[in-house]
N, C-alpha and C positions, 0 to 999 in steps of 0.2 A: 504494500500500500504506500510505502514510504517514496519510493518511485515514479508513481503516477500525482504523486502530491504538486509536485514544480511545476506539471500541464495544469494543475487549475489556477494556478496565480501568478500564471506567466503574465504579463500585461499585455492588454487589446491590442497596441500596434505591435507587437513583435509576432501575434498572431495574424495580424493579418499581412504584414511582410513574409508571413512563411507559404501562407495560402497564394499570396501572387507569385510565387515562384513554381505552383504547380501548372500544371497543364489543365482547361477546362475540358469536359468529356462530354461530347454533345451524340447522341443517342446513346444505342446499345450499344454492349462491348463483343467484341467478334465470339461468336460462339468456339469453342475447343474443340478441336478434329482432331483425334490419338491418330498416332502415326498404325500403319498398317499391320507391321509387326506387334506392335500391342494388340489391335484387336486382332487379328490371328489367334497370339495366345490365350486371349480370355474367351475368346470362340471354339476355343478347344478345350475347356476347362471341364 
């Protein structure tokens, strides 16, 4: 618990200088295609 303490009393601009340095994500995120070898093996399970 003692770790997650300093994210609550970080001060507002230093969060939101952290947030402008992410990327914004405008729709979905690409769905996950296992490579063929994977499913192979779990098709054969």
């Amino acid at each position: 618990m003692d770790t997650t303490q300093i994210y609550l009393h970080a001060s507002l601009n230093r969060k939101e200088k952290a947030l402008a340095k992410t990327e914004r994500s405008y729709g979905r995120s690409p769905r996950y295609h296992p490579p063929n070898q994977l499913m192979a093996f779990l098709l054969s399970l």
